[in-house]
C-alpha atoms as one frame of an Amber mdcrd trajectory, in Angstrom:
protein
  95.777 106.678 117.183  94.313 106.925 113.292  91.758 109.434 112.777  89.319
 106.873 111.983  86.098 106.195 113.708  85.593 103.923 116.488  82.863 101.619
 115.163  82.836 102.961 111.625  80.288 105.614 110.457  77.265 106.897 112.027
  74.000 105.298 110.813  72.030 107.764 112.220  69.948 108.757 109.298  70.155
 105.192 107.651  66.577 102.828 109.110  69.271  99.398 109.303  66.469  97.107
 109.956  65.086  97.608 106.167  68.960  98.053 104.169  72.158  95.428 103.893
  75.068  97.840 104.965  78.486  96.948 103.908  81.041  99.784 105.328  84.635
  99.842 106.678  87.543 101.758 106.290  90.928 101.222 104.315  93.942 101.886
 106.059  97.751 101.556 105.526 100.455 101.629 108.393  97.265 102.273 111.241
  96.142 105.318 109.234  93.209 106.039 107.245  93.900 106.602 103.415  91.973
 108.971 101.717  90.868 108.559  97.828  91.484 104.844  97.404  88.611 103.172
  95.589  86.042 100.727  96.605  84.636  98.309  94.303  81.449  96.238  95.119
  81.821  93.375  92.793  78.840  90.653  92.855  78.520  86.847  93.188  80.154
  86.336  89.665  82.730  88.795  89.943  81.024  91.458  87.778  81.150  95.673
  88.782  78.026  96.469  90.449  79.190  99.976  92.364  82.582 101.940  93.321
  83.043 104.236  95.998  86.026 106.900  96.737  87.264 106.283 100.269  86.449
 109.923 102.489  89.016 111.797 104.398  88.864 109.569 107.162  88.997 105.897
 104.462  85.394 105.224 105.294  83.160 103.758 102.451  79.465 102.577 102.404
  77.689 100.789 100.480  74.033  99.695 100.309  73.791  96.120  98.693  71.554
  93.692  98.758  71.320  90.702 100.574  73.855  88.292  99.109  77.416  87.206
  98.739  79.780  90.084  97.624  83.265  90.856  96.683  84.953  94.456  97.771
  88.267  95.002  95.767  90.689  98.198  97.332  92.230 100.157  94.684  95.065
 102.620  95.682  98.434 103.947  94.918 101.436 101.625  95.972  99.491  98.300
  96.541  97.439  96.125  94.006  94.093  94.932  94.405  93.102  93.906  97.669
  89.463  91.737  97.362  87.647  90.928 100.227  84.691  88.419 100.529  81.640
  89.733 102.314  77.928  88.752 103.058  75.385  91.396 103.456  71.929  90.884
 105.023  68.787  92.751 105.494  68.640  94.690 108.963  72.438  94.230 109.338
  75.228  96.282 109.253  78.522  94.407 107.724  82.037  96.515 109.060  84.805
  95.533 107.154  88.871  96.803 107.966  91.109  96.756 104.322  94.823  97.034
 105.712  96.858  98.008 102.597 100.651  96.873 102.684 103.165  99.013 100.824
């Protein structure tokens, strides 16, 4: 079992209904990795935000509503992108498995 959490991170402090949540975790042979980096990239590809991964690989980010691009960024593995939607009041969980 990978130290990550069940579900992803707690939102406890975060009011959902009034953000667009984009958050996962990056992992690499079913465990977590630590210090890879998160780009959000927007609709045309351009660097909006990046994000080091935590202890556990979680990220967050707090977009707005729209069509987005993450890209993964670690050691031994190139660019991993990722095509996401965020939306007001909902919470977006995304898993980047890293080959390598």
């Amino acid at each position: 079992m990978c130290g990550a959490t069940v579900g992803g991170q707690a939102l406890d402090a975060v009011d959902v209904a009034r953000q667009a949540v984009i958050q996962g975790v990056v992992m690499r042979d079913d465990s977590p990795v630590a210090g890879a980096y998160v780009r959000l990239l927007d609709a045309g590809g351009e660097f909006v935000a990046e994000v080091p991964t935590s202890a556990t690989g979680h990220f967050r980010f707090f977009a707005a509503p729209g069509r987005w691009t993450l890209r993964t960024l670690a050691p031994r593995t190139g660019p991993v992108d990722r095509p996401v939607v965020a939306a007001r009041g909902r919470v977006v969980e995304v898993s980047v498995p890293l080959s390598g």
